[in-house]
Backbone as CSV, one residue per row, in Angstrom:
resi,resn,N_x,N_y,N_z,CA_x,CA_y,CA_z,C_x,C_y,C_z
1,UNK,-38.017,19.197,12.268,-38.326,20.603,12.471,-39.087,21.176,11.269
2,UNK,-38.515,20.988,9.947,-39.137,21.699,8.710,-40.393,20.983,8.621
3,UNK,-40.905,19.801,9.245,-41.987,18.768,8.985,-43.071,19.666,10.097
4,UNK,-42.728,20.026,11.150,-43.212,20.790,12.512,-44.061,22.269,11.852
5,UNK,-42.812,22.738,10.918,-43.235,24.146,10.507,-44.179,23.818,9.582
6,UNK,-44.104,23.002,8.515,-45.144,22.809,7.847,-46.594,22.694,8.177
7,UNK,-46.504,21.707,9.383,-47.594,21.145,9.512,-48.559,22.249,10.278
8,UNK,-47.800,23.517,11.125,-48.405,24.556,11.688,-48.618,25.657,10.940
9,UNK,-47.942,25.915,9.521,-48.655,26.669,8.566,-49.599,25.946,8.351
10,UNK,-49.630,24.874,7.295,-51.059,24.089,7.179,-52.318,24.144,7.954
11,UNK,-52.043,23.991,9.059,-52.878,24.338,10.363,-53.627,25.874,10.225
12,UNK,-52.490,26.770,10.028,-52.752,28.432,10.402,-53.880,28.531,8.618
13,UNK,-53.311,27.834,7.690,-54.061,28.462,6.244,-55.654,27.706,6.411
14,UNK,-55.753,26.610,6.851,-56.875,25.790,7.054,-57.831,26.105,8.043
15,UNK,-57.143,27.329,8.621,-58.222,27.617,10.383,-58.967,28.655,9.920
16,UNK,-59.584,28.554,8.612,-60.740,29.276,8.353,-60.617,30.901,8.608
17,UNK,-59.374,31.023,9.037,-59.174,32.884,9.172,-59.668,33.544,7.831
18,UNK,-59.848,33.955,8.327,-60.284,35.314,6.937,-59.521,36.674,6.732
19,UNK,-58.869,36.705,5.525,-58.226,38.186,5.741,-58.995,39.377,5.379
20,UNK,-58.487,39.957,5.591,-59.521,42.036,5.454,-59.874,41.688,4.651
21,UNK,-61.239,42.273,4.198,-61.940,43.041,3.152,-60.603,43.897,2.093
22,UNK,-61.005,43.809,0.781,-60.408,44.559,0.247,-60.721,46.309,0.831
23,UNK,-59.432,46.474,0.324,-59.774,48.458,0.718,-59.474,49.255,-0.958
24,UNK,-60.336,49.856,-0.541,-60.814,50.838,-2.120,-60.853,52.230,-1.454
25,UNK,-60.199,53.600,-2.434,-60.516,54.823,-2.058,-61.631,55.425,-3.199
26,UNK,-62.404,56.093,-2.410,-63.605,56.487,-2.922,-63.887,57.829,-2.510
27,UNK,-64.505,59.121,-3.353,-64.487,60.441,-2.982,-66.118,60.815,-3.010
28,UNK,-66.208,61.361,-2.191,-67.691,61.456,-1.994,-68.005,63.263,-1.950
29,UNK,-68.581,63.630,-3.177,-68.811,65.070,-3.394,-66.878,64.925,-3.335
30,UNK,-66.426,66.410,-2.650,-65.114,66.742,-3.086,-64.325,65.710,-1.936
31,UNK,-64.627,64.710,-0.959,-64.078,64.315,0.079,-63.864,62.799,-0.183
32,UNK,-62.415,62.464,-0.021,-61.649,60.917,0.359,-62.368,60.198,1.283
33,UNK,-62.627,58.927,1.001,-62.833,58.303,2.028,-61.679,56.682,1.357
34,UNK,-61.443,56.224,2.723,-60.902,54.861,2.140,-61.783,53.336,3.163
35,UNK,-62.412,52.590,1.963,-63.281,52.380,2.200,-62.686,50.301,2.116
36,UNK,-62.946,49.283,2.883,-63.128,48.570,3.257,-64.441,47.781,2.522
37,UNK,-64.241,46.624,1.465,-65.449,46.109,0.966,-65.777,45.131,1.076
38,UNK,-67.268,45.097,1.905,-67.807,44.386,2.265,-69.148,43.318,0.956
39,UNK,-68.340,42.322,0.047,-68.611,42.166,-0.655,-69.581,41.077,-0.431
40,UNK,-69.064,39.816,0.319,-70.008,38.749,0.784,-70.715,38.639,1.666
41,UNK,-71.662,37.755,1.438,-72.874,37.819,2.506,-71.894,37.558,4.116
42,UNK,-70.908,36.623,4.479,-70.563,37.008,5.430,-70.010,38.050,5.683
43,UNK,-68.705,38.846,4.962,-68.657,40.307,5.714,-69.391,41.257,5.585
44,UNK,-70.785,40.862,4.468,-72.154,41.754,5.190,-72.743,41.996,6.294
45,UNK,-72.641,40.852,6.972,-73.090,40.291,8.261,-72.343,40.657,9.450
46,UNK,-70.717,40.521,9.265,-69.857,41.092,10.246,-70.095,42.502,10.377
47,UNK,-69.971,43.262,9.198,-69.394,44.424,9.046,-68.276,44.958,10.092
48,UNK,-68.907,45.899,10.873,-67.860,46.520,11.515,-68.015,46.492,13.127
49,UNK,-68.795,45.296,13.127,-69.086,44.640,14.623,-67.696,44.587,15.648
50,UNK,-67.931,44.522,16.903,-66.347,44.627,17.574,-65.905,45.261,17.738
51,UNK,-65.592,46.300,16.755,-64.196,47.319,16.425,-64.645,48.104,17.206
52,UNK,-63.023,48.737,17.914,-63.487,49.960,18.648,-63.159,51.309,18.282
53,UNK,-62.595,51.303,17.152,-62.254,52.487,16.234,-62.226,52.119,14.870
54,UNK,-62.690,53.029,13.943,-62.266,53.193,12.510,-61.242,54.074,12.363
55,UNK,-60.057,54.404,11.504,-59.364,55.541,11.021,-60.148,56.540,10.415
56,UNK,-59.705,57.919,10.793,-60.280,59.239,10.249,-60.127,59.305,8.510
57,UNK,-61.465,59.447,7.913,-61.530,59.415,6.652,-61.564,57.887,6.234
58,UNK,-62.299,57.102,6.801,-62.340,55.582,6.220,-64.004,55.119,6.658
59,UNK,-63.952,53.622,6.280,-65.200,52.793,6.583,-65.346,52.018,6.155
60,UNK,-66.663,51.394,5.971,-66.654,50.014,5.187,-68.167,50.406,4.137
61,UNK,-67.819,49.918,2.724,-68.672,50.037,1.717,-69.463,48.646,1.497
62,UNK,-70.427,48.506,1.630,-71.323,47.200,1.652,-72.084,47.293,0.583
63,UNK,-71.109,45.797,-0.422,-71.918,45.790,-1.580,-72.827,44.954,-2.280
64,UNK,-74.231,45.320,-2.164,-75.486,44.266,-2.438,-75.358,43.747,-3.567
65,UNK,-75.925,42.588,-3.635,-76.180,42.106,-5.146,-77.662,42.170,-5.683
66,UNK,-78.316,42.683,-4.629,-79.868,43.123,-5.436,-79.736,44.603,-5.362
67,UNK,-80.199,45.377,-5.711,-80.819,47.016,-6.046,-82.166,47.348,-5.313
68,UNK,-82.453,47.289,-3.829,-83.610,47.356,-2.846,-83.744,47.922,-1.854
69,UNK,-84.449,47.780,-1.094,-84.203,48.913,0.110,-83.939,47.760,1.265
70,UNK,-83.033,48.592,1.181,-81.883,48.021,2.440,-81.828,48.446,3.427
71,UNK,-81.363,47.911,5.130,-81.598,48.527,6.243,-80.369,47.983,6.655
72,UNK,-79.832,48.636,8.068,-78.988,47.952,8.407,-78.965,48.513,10.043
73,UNK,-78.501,47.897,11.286,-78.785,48.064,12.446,-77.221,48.062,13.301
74,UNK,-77.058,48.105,14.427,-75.783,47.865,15.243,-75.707,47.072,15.942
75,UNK,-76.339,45.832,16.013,-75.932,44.919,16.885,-74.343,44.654,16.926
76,UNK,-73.913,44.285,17.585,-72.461,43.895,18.402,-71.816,45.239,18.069
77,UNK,-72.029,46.222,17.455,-70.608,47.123,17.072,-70.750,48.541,18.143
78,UNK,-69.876,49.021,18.473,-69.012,49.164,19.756,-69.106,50.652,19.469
79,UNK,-68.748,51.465,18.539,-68.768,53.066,17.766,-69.815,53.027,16.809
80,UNK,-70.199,54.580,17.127,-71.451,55.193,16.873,-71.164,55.717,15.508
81,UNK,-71.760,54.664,14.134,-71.729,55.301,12.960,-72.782,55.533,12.538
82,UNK,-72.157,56.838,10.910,-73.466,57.089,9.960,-72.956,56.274,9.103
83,UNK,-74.359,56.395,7.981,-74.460,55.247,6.857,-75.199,56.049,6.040
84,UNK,-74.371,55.910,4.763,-75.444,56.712,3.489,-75.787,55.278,2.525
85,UNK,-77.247,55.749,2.508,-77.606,54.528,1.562,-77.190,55.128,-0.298
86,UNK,-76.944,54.929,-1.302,-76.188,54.921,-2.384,-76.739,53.953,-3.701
87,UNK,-77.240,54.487,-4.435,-77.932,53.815,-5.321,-77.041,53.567,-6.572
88,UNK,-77.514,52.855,-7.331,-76.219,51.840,-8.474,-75.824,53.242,-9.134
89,UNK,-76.438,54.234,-9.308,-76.386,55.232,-10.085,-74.818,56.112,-9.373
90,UNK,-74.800,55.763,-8.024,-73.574,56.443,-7.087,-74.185,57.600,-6.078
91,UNK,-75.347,57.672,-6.300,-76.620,59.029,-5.684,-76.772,58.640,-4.356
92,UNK,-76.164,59.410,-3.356,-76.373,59.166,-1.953,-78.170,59.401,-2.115
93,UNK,-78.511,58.553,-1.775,-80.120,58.451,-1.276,-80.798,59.402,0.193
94,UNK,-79.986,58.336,1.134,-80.125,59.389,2.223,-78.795,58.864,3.442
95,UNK,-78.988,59.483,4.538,-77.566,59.259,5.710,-78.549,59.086,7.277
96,UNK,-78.200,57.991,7.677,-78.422,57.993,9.071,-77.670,57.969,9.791
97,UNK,-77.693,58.552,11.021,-76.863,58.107,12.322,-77.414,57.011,13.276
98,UNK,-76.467,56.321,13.480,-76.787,55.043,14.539,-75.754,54.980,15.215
99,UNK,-76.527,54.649,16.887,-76.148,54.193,17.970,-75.265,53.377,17.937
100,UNK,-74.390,52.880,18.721,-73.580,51.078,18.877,-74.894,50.812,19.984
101,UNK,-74.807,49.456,19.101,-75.848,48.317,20.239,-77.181,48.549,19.929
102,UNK,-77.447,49.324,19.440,-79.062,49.975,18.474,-79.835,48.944,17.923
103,UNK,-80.539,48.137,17.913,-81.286,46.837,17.208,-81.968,47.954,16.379
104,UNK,-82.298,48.884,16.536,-82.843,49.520,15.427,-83.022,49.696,13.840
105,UNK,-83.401,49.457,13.282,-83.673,49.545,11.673,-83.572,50.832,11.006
106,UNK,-82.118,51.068,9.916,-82.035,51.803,9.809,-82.254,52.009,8.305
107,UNK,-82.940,52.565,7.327,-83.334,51.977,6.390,-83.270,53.053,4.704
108,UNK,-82.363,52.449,3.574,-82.798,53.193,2.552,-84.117,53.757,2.274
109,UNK,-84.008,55.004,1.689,-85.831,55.369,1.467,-86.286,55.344,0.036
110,UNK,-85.430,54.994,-0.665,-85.994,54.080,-1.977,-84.342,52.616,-2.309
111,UNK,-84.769,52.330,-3.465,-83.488,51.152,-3.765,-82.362,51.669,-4.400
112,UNK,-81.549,50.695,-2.728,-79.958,50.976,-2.825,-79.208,49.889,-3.723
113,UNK,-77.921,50.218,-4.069,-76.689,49.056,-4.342,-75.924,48.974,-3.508
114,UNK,-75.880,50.225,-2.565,-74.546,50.039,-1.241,-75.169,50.947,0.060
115,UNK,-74.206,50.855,0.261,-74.348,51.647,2.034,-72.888,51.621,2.278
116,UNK,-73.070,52.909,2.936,-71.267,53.207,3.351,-71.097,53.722,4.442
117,UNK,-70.576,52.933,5.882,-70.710,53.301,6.857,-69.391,53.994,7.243
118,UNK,-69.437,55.154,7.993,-67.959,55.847,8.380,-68.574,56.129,10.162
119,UNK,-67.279,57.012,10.530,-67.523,56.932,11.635,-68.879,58.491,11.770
120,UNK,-69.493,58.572,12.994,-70.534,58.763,13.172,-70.054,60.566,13.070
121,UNK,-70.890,61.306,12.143,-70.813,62.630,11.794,-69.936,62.903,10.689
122,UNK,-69.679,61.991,10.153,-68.530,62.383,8.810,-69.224,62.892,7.162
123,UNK,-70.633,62.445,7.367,-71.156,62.636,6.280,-71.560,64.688,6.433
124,UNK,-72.111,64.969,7.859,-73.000,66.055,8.512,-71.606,66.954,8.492
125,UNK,-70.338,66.802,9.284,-69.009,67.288,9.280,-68.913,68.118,7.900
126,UNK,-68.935,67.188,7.087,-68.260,67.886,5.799,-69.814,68.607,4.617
127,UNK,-70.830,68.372,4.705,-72.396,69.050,4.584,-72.792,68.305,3.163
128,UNK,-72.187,66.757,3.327,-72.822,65.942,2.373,-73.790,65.363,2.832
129,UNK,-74.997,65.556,2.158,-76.226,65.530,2.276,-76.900,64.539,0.772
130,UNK,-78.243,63.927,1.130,-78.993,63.178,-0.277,-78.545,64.359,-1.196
131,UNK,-78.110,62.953,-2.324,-77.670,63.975,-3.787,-76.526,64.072,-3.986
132,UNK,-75.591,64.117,-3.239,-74.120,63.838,-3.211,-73.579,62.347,-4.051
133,UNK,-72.851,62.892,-4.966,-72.665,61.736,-5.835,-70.802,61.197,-5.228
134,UNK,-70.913,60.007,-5.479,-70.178,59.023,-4.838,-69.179,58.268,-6.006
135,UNK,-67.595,58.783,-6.728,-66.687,58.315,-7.504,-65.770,57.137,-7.123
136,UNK,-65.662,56.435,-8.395,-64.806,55.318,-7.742,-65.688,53.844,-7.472
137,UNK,-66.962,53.749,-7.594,-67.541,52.784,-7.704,-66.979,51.390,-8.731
138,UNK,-66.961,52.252,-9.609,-66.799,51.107,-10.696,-65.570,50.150,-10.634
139,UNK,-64.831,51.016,-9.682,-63.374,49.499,-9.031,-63.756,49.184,-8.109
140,UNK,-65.236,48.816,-7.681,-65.210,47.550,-6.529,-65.767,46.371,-7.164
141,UNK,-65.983,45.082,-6.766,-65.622,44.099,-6.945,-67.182,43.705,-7.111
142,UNK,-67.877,43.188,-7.872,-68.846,42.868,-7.904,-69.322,41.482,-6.352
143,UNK,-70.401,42.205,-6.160,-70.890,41.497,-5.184,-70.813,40.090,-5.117
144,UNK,-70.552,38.949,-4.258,-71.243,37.494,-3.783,-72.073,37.147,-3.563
């Protein structure tokens, strides 16, 4: 039996699962967000594909390892988010809204270090707009 259990943990640690993204809270102008980091090129790639909800006041922070203009689109993801592009400095650049299922290109308008996607109107909701500076950077995890 204890040989049985072993061998199906072994199994469960080896099946390539992946656990969450770290989660980091981050305040943007006077507002919380708790933010999900998307540090490696694969949960760059996932992001927030699938999901059919985020929690109110959360998202996922996607963190580059170059300083460029960055785009990002909705293939597979299911809810309609915005995304502020965010330069190393913490300077929201600018905020788009995107569709779910959107192949569309959604794109920094000069060079980012992140992008922070929440659910769709959270940036417009609260009247953070380019220029809005972004605290709490400096405890995420340097990029992969």
């Amino acid at each position: 039996m204890t040989r049985r259990l072993f061998c199906l943990l072994w199994i469960a640690l080896c099946s390539g699962a992946q656990a969450a993204p770290p989660a980091v809270d981050l305040a943007v102008g006077m507002y919380r967000v708790k933010v999900e980091v998307a540090r490696t090129q694969s949960a760059r790639m996932t992001g927030l594909m699938h999901r059919t909800e985020i929690p109110a006041d959360s998202g996922m922070l996607f963190v580059f390892p170059q300083v460029q203009t960055h785009c990002m689109w909705m293939r597979n993801t299911l809810i309609p988010l915005s995304v502020a592009f965010i330069d190393a400095q913490g300077v929201v650049i600018n905020i788009a809204d995107m569709t779910p299922h959107d192949e569309t290109s959604h794109c920094a308008t000069r060079p980012a270090r992140y992008a922070l996607e929440t659910n769709a109107g959270w940036f417009a909701s609260r009247k953070l707009t380019a220029g809005a500076k972004v605290a709490g950077l400096e405890r995420i995890p340097a990029p992969e």
